[in-house]
N, C-alpha and C positions, 0 to 999 in steps of 0.2 A: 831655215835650218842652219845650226852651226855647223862653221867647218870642220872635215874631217881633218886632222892635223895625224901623219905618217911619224913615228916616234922612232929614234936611232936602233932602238930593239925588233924595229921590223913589223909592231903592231902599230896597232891604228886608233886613235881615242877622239872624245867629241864631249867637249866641256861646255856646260850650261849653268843653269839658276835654276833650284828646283821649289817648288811651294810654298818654302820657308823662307826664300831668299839667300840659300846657300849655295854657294857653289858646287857642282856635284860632276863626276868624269866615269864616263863609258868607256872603257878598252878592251877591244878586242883583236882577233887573227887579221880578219880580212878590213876593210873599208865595210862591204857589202854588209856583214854582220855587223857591224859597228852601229853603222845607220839605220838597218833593221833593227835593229838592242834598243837604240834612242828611239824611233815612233814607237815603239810599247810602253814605251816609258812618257810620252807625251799625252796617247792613250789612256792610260794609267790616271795621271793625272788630271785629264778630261773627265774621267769616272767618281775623281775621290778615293785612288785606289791607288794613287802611288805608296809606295815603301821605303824610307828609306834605308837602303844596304849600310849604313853603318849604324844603326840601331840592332841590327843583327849580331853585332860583337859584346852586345850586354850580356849580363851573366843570367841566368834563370832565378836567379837569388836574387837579385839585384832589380829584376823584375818584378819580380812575386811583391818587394818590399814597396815599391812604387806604388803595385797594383793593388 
């Protein structure tokens, strides 16, 4: 598991590589959540099921034209 690295803002984030081989970062409140956030995300992609969160900021148009 990557480390959990403590950010000067008081949260907590945990950078990896995700299926595409991009770098991708988890941040949350506690460590605890942080860590639990990243195994569903490990999970996930066990399954074939990860998502990646910055495909999410696509426009609905911008989709439709792709799709």
């Amino acid at each position: 598991m990557p480390k959990v690295e403590r950010l000067p803002s008081g949260s907590y984030r945990i950078r990896f590589t995700d299926p595409w081989g991009r770098r991708a970062v988890i941040t949350r409140k506690t460590a605890a959540d942080t860590r639990a956030t990243y195994r569903r995300a490990l999970g996930d992609m066990a399954r074939g099921e990860y998502v990646d969160v910055r495909k999410g900021r696509q426009t609905v148009g911008s989709w439709a034209d792709e799709w």
